[in-house]
C-alpha positions as CSV (number, residue, x, y, z in Angstrom):
1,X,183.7,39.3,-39.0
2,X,185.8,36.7,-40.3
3,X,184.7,35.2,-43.6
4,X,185.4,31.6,-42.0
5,X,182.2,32.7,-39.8
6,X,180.1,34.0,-42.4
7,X,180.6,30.7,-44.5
8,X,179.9,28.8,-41.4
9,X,176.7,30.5,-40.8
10,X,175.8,30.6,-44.7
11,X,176.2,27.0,-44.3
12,X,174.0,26.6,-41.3
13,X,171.1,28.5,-42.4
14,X,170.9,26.6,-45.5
15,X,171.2,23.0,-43.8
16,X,168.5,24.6,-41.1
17,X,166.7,26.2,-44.3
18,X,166.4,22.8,-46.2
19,X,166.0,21.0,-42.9
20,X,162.6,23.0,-41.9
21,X,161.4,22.4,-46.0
22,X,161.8,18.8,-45.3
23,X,159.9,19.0,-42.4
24,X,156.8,21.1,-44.1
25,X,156.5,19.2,-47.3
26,X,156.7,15.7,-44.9
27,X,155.8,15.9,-41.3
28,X,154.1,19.5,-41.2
29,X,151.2,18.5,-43.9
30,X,150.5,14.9,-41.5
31,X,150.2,17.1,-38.0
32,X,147.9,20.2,-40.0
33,X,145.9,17.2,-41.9
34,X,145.5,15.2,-38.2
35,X,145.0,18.9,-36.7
36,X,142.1,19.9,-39.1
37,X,139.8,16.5,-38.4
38,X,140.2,17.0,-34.7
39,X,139.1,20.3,-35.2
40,X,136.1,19.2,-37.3
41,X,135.3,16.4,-34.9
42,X,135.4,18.7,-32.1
43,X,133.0,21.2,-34.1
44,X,130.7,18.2,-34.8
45,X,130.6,17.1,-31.2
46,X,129.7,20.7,-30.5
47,X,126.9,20.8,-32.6
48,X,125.5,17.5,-31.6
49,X,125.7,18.5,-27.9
50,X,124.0,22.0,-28.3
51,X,121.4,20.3,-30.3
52,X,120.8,17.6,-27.5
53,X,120.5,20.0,-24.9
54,X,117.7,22.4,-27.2
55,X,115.9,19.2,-27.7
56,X,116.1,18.7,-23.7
57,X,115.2,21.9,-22.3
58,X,111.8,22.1,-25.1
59,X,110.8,18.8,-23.4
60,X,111.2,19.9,-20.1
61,X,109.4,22.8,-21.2
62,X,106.5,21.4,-23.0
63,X,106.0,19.2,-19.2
64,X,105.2,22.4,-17.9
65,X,101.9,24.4,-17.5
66,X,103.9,28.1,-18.2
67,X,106.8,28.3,-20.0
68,X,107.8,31.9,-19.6
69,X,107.9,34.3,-16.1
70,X,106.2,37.3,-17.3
71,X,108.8,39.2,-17.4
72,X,110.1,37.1,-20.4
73,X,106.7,37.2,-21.7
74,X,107.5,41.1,-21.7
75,X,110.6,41.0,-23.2
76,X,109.2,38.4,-25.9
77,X,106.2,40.7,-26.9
78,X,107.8,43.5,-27.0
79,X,110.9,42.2,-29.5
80,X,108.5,40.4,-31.8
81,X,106.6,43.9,-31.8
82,X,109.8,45.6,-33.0
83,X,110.1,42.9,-35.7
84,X,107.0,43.1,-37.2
85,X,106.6,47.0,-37.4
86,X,110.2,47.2,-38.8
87,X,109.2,44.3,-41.6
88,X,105.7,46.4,-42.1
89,X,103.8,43.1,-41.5
């Protein structure tokens, strides 16, 4: 290659090299600092809907004269049974 090329590119990567620095130590730390609250917001909305919709469905099911089918009662029993004899209670 010619070395009018190579100083041409040398020259290029370092502009596009201090260029993309710039942009990290300025720009890049605003969109990950904006990025990281959405994300936390969106976590928190998460949470609070989850927790609105436990609180809905025990409601509902307090209304009602049998929560469980039996076959949940089955599965229920039988799980808590496995707890207890593996925690020798």
């Amino acid at each position: 290659m010619d070395t009018s090329i190579l100083k041409k590119l040398k020259k290029y990567f370092i502009i596009f090299l201090v260029l993309y620095v710039l942009y990290q130590i300025t720009i890049g730390t605003l969109v990950r600092k904006y990025h990281n609250f959405f994300e936390k917001e969106d976590r928190r909305e998460f949470v609070l809907k989850a927790k609105n919709k436990i609180l809905k469905e025990m409601k509902n099911a307090n209304n009602k004269d049998k929560i469980f089918s039996e076959e949940e009662k089955k599965i229920i029993r039988n799980f808590l049974r496995k707890i207890l004899t593996e925690l020798d209670l």
